[in-house]
RONU-637154 format. One line per 5 residues: number of its first residue (from 1); their letters; for each residue x, y, z of C-alpha. Coordinates in Angstrom, 1 decimal. Layout:
REM residues N
NUM = a = X Y Z  ... .
END
This chain:
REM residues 391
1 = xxxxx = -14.2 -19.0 -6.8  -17.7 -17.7 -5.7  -19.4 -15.1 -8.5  -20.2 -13.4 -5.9  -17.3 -11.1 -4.9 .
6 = xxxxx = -16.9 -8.1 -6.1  -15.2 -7.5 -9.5  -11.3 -6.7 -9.7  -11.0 -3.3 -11.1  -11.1 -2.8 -14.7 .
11 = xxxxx = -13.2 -6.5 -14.5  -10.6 -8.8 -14.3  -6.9 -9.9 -13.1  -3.9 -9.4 -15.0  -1.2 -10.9 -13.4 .
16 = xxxxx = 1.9 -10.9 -15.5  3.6 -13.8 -12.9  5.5 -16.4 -14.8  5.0 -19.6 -13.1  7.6 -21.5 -11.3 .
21 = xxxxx = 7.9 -23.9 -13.8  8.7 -21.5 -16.3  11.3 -19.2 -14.6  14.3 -21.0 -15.0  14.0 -20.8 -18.5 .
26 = xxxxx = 13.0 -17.1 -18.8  15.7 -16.0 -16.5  18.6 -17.7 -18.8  17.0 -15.6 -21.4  17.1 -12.4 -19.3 .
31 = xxxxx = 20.1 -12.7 -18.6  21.6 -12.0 -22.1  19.5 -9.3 -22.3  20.3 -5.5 -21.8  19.9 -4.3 -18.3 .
36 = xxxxx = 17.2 -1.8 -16.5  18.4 -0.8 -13.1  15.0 -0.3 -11.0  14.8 1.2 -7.8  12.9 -0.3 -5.0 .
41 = xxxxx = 9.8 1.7 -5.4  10.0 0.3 -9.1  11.0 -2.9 -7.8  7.9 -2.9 -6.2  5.2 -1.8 -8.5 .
46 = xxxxx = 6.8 -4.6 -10.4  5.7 -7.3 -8.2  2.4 -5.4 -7.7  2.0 -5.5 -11.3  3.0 -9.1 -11.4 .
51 = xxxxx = 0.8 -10.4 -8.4  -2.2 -8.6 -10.0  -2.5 -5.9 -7.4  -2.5 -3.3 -9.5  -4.8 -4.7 -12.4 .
56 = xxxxx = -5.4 -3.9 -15.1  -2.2 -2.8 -15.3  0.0 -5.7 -17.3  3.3 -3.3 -17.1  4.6 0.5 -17.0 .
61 = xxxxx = 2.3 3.3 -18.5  2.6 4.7 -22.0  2.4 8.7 -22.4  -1.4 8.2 -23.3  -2.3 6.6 -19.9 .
66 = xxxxx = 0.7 8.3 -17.9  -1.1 12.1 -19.1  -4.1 10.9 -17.8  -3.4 9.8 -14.8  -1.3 12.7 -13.5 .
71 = xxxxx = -4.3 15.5 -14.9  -7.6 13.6 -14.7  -7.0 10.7 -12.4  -8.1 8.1 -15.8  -6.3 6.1 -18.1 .
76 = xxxxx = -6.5 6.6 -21.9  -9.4 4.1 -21.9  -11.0 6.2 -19.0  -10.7 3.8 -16.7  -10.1 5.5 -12.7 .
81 = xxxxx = -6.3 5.1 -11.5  -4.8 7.9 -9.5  -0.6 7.6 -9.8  1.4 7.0 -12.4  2.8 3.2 -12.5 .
86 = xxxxx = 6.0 4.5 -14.2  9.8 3.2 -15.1  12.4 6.2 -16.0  15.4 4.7 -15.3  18.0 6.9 -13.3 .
91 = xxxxx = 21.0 5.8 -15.5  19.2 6.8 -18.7  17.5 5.2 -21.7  20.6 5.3 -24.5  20.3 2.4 -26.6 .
96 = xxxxx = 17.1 1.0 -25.8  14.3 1.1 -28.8  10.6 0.6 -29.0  10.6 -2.9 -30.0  13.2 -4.0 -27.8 .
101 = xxxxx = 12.9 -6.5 -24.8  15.2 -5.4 -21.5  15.7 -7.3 -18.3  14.5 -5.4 -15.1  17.1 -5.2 -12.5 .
106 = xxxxx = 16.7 -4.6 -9.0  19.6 -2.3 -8.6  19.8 -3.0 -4.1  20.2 -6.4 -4.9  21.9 -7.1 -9.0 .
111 = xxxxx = 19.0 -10.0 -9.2  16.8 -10.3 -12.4  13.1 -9.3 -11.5  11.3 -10.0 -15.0  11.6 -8.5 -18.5 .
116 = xxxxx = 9.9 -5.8 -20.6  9.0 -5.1 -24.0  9.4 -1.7 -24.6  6.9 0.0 -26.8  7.7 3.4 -26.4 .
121 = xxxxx = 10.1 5.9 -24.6  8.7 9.3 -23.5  9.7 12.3 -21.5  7.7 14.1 -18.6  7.4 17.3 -16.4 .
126 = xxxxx = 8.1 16.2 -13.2  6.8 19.1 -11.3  3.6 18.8 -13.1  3.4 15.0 -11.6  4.4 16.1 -8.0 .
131 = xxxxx = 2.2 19.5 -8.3  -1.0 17.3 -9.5  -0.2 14.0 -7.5  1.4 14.9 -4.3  -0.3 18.6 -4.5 .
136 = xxxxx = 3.3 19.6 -3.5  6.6 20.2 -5.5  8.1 20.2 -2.3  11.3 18.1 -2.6  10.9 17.2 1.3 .
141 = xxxxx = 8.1 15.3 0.8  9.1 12.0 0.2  7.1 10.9 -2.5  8.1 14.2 -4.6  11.8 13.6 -4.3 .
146 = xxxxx = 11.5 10.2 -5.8  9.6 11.3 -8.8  12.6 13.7 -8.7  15.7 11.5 -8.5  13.9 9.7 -11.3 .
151 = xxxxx = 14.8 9.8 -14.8  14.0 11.9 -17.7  12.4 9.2 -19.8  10.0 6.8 -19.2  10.1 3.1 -20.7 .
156 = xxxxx = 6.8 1.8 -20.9  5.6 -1.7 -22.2  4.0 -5.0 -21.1  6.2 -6.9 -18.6  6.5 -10.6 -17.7 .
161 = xxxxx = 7.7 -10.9 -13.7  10.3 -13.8 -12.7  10.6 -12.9 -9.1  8.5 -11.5 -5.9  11.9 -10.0 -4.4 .
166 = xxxxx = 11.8 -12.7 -1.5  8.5 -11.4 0.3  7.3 -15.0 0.2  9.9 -16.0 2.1  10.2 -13.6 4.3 .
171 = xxxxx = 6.3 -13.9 5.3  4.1 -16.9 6.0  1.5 -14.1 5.7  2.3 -12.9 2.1  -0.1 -13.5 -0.7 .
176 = xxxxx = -1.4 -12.7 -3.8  -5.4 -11.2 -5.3  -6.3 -14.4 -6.8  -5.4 -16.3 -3.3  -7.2 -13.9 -1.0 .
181 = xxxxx = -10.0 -14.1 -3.6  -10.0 -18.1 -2.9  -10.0 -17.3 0.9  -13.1 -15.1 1.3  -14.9 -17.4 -0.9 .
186 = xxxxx = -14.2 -20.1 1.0  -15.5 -18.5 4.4  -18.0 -17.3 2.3  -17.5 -13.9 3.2  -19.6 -10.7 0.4 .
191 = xxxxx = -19.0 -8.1 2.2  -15.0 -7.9 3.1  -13.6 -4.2 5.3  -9.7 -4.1 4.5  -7.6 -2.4 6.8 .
196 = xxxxx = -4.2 -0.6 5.6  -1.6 0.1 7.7  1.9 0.6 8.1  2.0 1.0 11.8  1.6 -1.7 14.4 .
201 = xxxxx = -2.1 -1.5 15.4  -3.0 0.8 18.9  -6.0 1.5 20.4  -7.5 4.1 17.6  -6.7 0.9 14.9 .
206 = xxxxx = -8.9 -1.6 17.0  -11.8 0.6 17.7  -12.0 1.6 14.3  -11.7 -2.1 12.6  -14.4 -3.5 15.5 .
211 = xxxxx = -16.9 -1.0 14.2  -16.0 -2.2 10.5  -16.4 -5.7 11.4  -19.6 -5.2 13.0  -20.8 -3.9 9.6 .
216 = xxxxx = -19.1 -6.8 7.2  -19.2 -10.4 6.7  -15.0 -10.2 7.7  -12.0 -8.2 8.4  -9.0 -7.8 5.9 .
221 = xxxxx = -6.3 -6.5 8.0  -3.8 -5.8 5.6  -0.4 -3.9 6.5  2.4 -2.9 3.7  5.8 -4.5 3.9 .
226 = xxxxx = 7.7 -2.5 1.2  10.2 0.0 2.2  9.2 2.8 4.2  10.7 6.3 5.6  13.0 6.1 7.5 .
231 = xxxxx = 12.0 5.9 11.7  9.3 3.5 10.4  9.4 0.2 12.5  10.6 -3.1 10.7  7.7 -5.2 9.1 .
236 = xxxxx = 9.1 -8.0 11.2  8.3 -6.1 14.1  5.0 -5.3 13.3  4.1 -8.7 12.2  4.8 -9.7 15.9 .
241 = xxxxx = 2.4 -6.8 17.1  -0.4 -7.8 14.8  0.1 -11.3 15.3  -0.2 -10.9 19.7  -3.0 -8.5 19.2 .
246 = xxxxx = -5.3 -10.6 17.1  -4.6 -14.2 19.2  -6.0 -12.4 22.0  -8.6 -9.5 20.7  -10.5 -10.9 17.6 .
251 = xxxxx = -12.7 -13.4 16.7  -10.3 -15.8 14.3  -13.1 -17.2 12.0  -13.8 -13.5 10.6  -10.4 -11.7 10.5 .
256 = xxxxx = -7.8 -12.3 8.3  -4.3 -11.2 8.2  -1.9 -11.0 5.1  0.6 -8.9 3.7  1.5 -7.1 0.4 .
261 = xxxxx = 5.1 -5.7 -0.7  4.0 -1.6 -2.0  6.5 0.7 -1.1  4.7 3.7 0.3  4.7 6.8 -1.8 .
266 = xxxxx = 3.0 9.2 0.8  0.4 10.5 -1.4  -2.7 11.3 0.7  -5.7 11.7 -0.9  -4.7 10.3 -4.3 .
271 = xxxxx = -3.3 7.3 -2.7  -5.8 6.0 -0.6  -8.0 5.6 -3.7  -5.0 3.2 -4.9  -5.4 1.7 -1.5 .
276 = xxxxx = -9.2 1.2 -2.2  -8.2 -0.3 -5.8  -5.9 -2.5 -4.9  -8.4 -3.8 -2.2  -11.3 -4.3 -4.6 .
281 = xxxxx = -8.4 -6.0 -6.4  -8.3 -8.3 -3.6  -11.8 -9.0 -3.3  -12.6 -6.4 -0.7  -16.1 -4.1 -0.3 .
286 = xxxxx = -14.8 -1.4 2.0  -12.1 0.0 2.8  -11.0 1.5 6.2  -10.1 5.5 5.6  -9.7 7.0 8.8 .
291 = xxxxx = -7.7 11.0 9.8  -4.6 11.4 7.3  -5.0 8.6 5.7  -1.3 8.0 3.3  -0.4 11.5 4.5 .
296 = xxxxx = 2.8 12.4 6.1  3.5 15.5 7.5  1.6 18.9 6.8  0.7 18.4 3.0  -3.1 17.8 3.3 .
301 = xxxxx = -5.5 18.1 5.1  -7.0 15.4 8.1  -10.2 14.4 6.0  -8.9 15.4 2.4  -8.3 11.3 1.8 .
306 = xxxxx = -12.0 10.9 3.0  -13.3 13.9 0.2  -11.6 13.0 -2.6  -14.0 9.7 -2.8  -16.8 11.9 -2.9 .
311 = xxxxx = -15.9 13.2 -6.8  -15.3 9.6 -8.1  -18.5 9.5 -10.5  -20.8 6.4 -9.4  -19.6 3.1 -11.0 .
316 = xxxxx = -16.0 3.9 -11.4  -14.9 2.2 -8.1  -17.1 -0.6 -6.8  -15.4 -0.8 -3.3  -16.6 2.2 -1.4 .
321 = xxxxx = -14.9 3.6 2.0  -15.5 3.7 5.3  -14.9 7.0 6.7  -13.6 7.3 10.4  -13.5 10.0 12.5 .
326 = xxxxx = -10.5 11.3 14.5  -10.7 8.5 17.7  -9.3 9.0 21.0  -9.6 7.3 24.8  -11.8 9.1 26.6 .
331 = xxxxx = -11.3 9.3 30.3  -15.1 10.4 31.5  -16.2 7.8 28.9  -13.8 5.1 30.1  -13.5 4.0 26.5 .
336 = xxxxx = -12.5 5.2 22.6  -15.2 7.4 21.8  -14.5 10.2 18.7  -16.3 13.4 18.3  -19.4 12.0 16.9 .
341 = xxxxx = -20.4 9.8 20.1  -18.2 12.1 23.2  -19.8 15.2 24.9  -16.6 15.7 26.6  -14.1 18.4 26.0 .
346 = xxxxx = -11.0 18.0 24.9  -9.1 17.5 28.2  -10.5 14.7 29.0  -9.2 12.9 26.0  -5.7 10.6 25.3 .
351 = xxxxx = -5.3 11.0 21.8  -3.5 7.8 20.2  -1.4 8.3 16.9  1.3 5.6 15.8  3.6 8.7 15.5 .
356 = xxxxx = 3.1 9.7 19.0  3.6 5.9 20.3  7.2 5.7 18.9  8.2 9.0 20.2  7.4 7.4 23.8 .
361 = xxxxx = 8.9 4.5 23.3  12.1 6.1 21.5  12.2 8.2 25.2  12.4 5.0 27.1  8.7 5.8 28.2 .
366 = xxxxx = 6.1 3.2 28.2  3.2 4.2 27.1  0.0 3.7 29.0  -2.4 0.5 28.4  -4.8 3.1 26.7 .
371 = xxxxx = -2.5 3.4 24.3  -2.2 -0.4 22.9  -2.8 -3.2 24.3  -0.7 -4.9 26.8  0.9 -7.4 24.3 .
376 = xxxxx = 1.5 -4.9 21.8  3.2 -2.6 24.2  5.7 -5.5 24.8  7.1 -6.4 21.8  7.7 -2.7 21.3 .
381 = xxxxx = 9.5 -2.0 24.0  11.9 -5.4 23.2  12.3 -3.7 19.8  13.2 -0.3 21.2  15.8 -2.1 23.7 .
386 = xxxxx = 17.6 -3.7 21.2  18.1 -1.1 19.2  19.4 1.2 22.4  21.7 -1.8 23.2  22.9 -1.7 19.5 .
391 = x = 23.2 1.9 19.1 .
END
């Protein structure tokens, strides 16, 4: 692997991931183990842990590092991460000791995900951790009511992982830090723009990840494919948008399209700078932050996921963020243009939102060719038909 990418964060991988060859064996001794039901937000910052997306995390935070990160946005070490990586089991903690090893249960699906050793048990406030975090204690907002159907006590403790939950089955386009890594080395791509999203990409999207590619050696596009709110359109789904759109729309030798399993926590400003980690984590440079970037609904401001890169002290985070401007199609223009290159008022403008595409398509509308591409457009509407037909 080339010296030249950038650094993981923290300086290198940890990737708890037992190897194939090893997890027959480990899972016959998780089995006789006591049980730790996970939900799938837990389920997935496992496999994130495991993959090494969130290094240098090797398992769920201690009280030390958990403090830290809900006040000050740093570890106990003082190294940057901005949301806890936590496990407080909704069933309770009675029995389990510091010094004891537990299996880790996906409670959707009964199968063993990996094992922990616990090193300590501690209690939290959650409306401290929704009030810093989310900057809500609003139980509506999705990510608050999950720290709030958590728990009271958190396990926390090195964890080995046995099992990616399916997601390499599932996607041909799944993969890990290390392999990514291997893959902009080989192109020999230094300077890498990643792309999150959890929408299928319309016009706004492409504009905006043309003008990063103009500026980078290659393009990350790299959409989530853990669980989502609800009205969110299947992964599957999107995989067929994203897939149409870059056969036909960008240059294959300097885009590349994988996928990783995070379930979504909402979190606005605060989680975009775990977007950015995780993409330095995968070798990226840049990172894509356009209007609302994580939000959902009315908790924060447009640009408040742009700002909050501006107090992270120099060196901290290597991968550094790209900051777009609201985009829209404009009609005098004939093209997307945003506020910083249109003179024209505001009437002469489409504005394009992922939100505003599936409330067309939801009314049977289709929406017009400034809106998404052609292609795009198509295997939405197919989506939308068979769901009306199964309704």
């Amino acid at each position: 692997m080339s010296s030249s990418l950038i650094a993981p964060h923290g300086g290198r991988l940890v990737a708890p991931l037992v190897p194939p060859s090893e997890r027959a064996a480990k899972l016959s001794h998780a089995a006789g183990l006591p049980a730790v039901r996970l939900t799938s937000r837990e389920v997935s910052d496992l496999i994130m842990i495991g993959m090494g997306a969130f290094s240098p995390l090797a398992g769920f935070m201690g009280e030390a590092d958990y403090r830290g990160v809900v006040t000050d946005m740093r570890m106990a070490d003082g190294t940057l991460w901005p949301i806890p990586i936590t496990l407080a089991p909704a069933a309770g903690v009675d029995g389990i000791t510091p010094g004891q090893e537990v299996a880790l249960v996906d409670d959707d699906s009964g199968e063993i995900m990996g094992t922990m050793r616990v090193e300590e048990l501690f209690s939290y406030d959650k409306r401290a951790e929704a009030r810093h975090v989310f900057r809500s204690e609003d139980e509506a907002h999705p990510g608050v009511a999950k720290v709030y159907a958590q728990g009271d006590t958190c396990l926390a403790g090195p964890v080995e992982v046995l099992s990616e939950g399916g997601y390499p089955e599932r996607f041909p386009e799944y993969a890990r830090p290390a392999e990514v890594r291997a893959l902009f080395a080989e192109r020999g791509w230094q300077t890498v723009a990643a792309f999150q999203t959890r929408n299928p990409l319309h016009r706004s999207h492409e504009y905006l990840t043309k003008v990063a590619l103009e500026i980078s050696d290659g393009l990350f596009i790299h959409p989530i494919v853990g669980k989502l709110k609800e009205g969110d359109i299947p992964a599957e789904v999107r995989q067929r948008c994203y897939q149409v759109l870059l056969d036909s729309y960008y240059p294959e030798d300097r885009v590349l399209l994988r996928v990783y399993p995070m379930e979504m926590r909402y979190g606005g400003p605060r989680e975009a700078v775990l977007h950015a980690i995780i993409r330095q984590n995968f070798g990226c440079t840049h990172l894509c932050v356009g209007r609302d970037h994580a939000g959902v609904g009315k908790y924060y401001g447009p640009f408040d996921a742009q700002a909050i890169f501006d107090e992270i002290p120099p060196g901290d985070l290597l991968i550094r963020p790209l900051k777009f401007d609201n985009t829209f199609w404009c009609r005098a223009c004939q093209s997307m243009a945003s506020s910083k290159t249109c003179p024209h008022p505001p009437e002469h403008h489409l504005s394009i939102s992922g939100t505003k595409l599936r409330e067309m398509l939801s009314a049977g509308e289709l929406p017009p060719e400034e809106f998404s591409r052609r292609e795009v457009l198509q295997v939405l509407v197919e989506y939308y038909r068979s769901m009306a037909a199964g309704a």
